[in-house]
N, C-alpha and C positions, 0 to 999 in steps of 0.2 A: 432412504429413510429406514429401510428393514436392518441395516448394516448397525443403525445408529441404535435403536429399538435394541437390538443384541445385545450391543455393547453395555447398556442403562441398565439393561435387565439382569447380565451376567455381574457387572458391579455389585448389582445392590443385594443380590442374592448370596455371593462372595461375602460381603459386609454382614450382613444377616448370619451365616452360616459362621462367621469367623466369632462374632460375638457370644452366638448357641455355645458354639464349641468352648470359646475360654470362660462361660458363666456354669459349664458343666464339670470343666474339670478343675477348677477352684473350688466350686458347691459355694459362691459366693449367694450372694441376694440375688434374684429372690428365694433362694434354695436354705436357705439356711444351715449351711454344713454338708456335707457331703454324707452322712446318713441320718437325715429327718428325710422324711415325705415330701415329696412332690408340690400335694395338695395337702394340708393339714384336714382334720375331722371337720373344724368346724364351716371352711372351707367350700369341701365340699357337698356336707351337708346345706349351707345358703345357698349356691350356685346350684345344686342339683333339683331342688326344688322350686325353683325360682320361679315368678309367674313375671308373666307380665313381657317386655320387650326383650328381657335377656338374651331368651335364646330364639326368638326371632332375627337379635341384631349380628348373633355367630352365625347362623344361618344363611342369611345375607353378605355376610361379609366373607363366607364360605363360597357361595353360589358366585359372586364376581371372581373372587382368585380363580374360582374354574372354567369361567368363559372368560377372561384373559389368558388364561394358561393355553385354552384349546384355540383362541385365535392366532396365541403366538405360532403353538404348534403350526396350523394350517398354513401361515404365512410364509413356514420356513420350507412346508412340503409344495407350495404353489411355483414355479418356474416363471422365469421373467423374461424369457426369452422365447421364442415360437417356435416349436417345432418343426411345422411345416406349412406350407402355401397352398391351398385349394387352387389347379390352376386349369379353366374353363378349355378342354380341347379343341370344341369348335363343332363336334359331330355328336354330342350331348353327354358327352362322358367328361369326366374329371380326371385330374390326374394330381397329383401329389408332388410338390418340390420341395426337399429339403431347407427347411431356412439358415443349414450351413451351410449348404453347398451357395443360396443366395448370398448369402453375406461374405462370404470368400471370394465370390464373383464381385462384386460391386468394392469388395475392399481392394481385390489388384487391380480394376482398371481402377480407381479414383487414388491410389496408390502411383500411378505412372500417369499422372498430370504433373505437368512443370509446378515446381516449386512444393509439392507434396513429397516430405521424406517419409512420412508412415500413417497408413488408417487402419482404424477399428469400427467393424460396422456392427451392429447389432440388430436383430431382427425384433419388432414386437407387435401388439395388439392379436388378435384375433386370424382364424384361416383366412376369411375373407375377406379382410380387410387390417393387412398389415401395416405397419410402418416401421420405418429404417431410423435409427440413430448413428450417426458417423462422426467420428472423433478425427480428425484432422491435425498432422502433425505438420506445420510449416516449416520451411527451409527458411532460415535468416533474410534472403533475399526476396522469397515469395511475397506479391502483392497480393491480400487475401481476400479482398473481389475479385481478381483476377481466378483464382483458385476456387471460389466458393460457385461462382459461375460456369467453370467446366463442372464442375462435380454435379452442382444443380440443373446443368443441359443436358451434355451425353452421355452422361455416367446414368443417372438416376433414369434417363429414358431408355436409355437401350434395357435396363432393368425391368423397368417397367410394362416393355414392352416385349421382350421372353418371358418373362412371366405370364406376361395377359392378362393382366390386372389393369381396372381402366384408370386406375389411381394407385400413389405410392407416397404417402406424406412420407417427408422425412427430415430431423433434426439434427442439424449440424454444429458440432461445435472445435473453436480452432484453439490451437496451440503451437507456438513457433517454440520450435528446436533450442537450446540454448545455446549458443555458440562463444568462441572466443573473440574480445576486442580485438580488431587489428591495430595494428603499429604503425607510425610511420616512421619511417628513418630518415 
């Protein structure tokens, strides 16, 4: 969603930016010529005096551009991925696992089950309680129950259980390889 948010926001500001620029260097409307004012006197002599909702409603419409602007910000400094794994030692200490090094792990074994040509794993949620996204690339032949059931057995468990985590949701999604028709002769 954040990819798409980017994208909407970089358009329209583009567009915005693009029209500033050619109504500046015309001096078209609403500028009247390229050496009048701005603002005209009379201008703004009404708008500077103004009472009433005027400049309540710039104010307003001020205050949203800036907490849209500082959420976008936030959004693009927040990480989508997990750092690392709180992982319980057993003798009351903690210990810390990379959620690369997890996700590397759980992508070559689930990588080296029949009919799997390539996975992407993703680490997410929270220290203590993470979850796996895995992207599954099918072999033209792989039957993907067949596949989806190793990877949901002893892949996701043996994970789960180096880890020491008493749980490990995780989202799977498939996609077979595109391959060529064969022939017959």
């Amino acid at each position: 969603m954040l990819g798409t948010v980017n994208r909407i926001l970089l358009a329209v500001t583009g567009a915005v930016l693009l029209a500033v620029g050619i109504v500046v260097l015309t001096g078209a409307w609403p500028l009247h010529g390229r050496h009048a004012p701005l603002l005209s006197e009379e201008t703004r002599s009404r708008y500077w005096h103004a009472d009433g909702w005027w400049w309540w409603a710039v104010a307003a419409g001020l205050a949203v551009g800036v907490l849209l602007a500082l959420w976008w910000l936030l959004s693009q400094l927040r990480r989508s991925r997990l750092g690392a794994v709180v992982v319980d030692s057993g003798d009351g200490a903690f210990a810390l696992l990379r959620g690369r090094a997890l996700e590397e792990a759980v992508a070559a074994e689930a990588g080296a089950v029949d009919g799997v040509a390539g996975c992407r794993v993703a680490l997410r949620g929270r220290r203590g309680s993470p979850a796996l996204r895995v992207a599954l690339q099918l072999e033209p032949h792989a039957v993907p129950a067949d596949a989806l059931a190793a990877v949901a057995g002893p892949v996701l468990t043996h994970a789960r259980t180096s880890a020491g985590l008493p749980e490990l949701p995780a989202e799977a999604r498939l996609k077979v390889t595109s391959h060529r028709a064969q022939r017959v002769t």
